[in-house]
C-alpha positions as CSV (number, residue, x, y, z in Angstrom):
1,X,-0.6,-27.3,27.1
2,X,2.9,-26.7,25.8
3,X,4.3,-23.1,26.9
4,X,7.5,-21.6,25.6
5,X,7.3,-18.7,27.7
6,X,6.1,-18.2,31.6
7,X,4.3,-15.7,33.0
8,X,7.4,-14.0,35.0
9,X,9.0,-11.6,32.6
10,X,11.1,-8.3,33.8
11,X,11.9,-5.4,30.8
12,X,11.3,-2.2,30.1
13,X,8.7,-1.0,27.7
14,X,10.8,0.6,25.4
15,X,12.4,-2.6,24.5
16,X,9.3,-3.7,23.5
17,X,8.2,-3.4,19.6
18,X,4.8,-2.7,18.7
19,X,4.8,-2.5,14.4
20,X,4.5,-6.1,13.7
21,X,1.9,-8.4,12.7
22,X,2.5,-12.5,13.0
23,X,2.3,-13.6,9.1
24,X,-0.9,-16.1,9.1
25,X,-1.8,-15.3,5.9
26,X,-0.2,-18.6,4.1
27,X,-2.8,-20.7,6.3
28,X,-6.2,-22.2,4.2
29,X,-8.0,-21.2,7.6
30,X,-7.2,-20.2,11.4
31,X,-8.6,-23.4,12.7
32,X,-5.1,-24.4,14.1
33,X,-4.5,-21.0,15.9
34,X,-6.1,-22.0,19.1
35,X,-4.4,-22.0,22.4
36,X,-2.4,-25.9,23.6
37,X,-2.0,-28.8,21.3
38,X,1.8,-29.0,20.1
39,X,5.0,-27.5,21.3
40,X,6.3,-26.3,18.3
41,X,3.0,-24.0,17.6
42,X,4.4,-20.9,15.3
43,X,1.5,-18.7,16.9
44,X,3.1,-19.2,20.5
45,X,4.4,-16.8,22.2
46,X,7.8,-16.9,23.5
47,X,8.9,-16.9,19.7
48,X,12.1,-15.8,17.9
49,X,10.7,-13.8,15.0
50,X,12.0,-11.9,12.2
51,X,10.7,-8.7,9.9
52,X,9.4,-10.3,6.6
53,X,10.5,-8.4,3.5
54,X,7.1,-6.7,3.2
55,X,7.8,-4.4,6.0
56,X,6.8,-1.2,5.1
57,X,5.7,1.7,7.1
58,X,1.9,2.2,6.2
59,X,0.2,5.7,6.0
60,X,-1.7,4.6,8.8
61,X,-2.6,1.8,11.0
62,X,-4.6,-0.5,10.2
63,X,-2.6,-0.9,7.6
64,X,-4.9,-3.1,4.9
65,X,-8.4,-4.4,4.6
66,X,-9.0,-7.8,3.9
67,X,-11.4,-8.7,1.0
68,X,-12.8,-11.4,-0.6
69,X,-11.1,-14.7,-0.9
70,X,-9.4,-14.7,1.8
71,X,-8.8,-16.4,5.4
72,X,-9.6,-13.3,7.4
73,X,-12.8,-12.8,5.2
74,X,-13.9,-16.2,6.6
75,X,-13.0,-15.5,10.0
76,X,-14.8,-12.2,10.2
77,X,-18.0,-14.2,9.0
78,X,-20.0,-15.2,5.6
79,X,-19.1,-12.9,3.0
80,X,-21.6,-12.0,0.5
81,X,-21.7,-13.7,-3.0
82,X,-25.0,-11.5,-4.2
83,X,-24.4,-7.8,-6.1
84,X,-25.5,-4.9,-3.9
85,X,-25.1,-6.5,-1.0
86,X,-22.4,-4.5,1.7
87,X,-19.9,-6.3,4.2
88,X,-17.3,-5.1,6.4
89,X,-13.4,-5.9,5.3
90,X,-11.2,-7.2,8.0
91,X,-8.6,-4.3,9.3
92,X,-5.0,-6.1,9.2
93,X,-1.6,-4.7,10.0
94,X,0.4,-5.6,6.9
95,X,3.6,-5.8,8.5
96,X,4.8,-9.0,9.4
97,X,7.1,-11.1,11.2
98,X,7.7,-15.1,11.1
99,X,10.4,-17.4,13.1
100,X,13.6,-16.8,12.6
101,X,16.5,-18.7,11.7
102,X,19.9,-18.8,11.5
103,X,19.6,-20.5,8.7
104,X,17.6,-18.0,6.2
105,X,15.6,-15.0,6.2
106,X,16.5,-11.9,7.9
107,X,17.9,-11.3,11.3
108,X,16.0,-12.1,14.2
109,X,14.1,-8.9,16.1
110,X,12.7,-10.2,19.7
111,X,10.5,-12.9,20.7
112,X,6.9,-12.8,20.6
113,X,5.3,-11.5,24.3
114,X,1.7,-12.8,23.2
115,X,-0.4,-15.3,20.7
116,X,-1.9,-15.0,17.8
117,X,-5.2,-17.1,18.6
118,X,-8.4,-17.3,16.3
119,X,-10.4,-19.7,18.8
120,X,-10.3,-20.5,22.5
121,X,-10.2,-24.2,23.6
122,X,-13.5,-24.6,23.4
123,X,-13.8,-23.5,19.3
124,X,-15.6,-20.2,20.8
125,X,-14.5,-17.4,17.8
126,X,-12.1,-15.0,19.9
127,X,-13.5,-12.2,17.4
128,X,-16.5,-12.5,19.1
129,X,-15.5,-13.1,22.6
130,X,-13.4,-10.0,23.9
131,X,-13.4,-10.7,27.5
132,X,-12.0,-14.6,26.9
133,X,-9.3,-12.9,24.3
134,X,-8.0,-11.0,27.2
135,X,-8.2,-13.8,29.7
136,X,-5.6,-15.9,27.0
137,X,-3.7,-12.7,26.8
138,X,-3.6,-12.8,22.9
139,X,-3.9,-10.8,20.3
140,X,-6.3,-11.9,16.8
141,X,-4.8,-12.9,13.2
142,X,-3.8,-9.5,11.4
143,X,-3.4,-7.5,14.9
144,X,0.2,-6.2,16.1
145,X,1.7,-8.6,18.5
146,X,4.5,-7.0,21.2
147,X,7.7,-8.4,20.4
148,X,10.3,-7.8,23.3
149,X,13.8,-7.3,22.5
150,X,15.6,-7.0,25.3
151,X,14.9,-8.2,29.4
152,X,14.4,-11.1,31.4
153,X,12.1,-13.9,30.6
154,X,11.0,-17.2,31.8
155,X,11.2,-19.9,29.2
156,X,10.5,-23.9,29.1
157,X,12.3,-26.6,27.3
158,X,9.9,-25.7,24.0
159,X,11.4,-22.5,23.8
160,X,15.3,-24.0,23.3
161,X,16.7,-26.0,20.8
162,X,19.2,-28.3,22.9
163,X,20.0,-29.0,26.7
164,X,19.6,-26.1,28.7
165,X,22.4,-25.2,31.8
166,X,23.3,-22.4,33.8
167,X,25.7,-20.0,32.1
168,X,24.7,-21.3,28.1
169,X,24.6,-19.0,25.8
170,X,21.8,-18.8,23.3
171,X,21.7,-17.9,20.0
172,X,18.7,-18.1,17.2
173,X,17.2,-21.4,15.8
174,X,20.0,-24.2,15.2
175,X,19.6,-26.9,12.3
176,X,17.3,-25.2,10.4
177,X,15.0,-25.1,13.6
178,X,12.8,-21.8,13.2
179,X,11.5,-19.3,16.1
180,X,13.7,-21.6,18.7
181,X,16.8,-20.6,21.0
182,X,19.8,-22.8,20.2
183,X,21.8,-23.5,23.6
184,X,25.0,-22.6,22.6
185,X,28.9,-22.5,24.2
186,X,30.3,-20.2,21.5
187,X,29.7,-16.3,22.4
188,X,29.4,-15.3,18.8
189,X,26.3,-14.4,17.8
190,X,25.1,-14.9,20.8
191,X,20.9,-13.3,21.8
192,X,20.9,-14.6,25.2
193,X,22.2,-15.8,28.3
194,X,20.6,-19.0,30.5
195,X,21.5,-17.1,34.3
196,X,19.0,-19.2,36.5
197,X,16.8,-22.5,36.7
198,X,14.2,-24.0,38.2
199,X,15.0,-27.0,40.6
200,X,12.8,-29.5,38.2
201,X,15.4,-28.2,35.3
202,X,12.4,-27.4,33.0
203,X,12.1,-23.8,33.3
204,X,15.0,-21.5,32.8
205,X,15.6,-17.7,33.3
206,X,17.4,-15.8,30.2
207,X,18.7,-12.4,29.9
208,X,18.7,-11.8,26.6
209,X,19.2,-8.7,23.8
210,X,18.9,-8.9,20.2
């Protein structure tokens, strides 16, 4: 199972953001969001993300329903093709984040403290099973995910973009890498700071503030 980010995690809650929805809405389906298979999984969490352009404070949240024709639809269940016939919309948060980049897009706000998970390994619909959503420690397509932006996090070689050391700056993404810390020497611009690792060299503790 590829990790970006470990369990052992210092900060205060105030430098944690709670507005932000991951964008999942481009995917056909939320087959993919389950937890494991590749290292460079969008929906991870440990991820640099950034406000997408539609971030506007809502009257209220849940910001949105979901309708018809839509992945959420299909995810909440079979929705009704036959007049007179009632169904429940899908309650989203329409303000989203993506990975960032220093190459485009806006400037990075924190990294992701959970995933956004449709399934559990086993294909068992996370919609419908509460107790194994909290055992993953994620949070459904549409809901708000807790981004931190400042603290002290453990993170694996999927988090960085480079070879991590002790003392390495970081900064966000790196050849047009998105959601990734770039192990950088240059200060400038600079998220994050490598200030420990493990004796393996796999893990690494970062201060960082965006």
């Amino acid at each position: 199972m590829a990790k970006r980010l470990e369990p052992f995690r210092d900060y205060s809650e105030h430098e944690v953001i709670n507005l932000y929805s991951l964008k999942v809405d481009g995917l056909a389906n939320f087959q993919a969001l389950v937890p494991g298979s590749t290292a460079d999984k969008d929906w991870d969490s440990g991820v640099v993300v950034a406000a997408e352009d539609n971030a506007q404070l809502p009257g209220d949240l849940p910001s949105g329903l979901e309708h018809t024709g839509t992945p959420f639809r299909a995810y909440l269940g079979n929705e009704p093709t036959s007049a007179y016939v009632g169904y429940n919309a899908y309650p989203v948060n329409d303000m989203n984040v993506s990975p960032a980049s220093s190459a485009t897009g806006n400037p990075a706000l924190g990294i992701t403290l959970k995933e956004t998970l449709a399934y559990d390994e086993n294909g068992e619909n996370l919609l419908r099973y509460p107790v194994k959503k909290d055992e993953l420690q994620c949070v459904l397509p549409g809901q708000t995910v807790p981004i931190l932006t400042r603290g002290m996090v453990l993170l694996t070689n999927d988090a960085l973009d480079g070879s991590g050391a002790v003392g390495k700056g970081l900064t966000v993404g790196g050849s047009g890498k998105e959601g990734l810390f770039k192990v950088d020497d240059a200060a400038a611009g600079d998220v994050g700071r490598i200030i420990a690792k493990n004796a393996a060299g796999d893990k690494w503790l970062c201060k960082i503030s965006f």
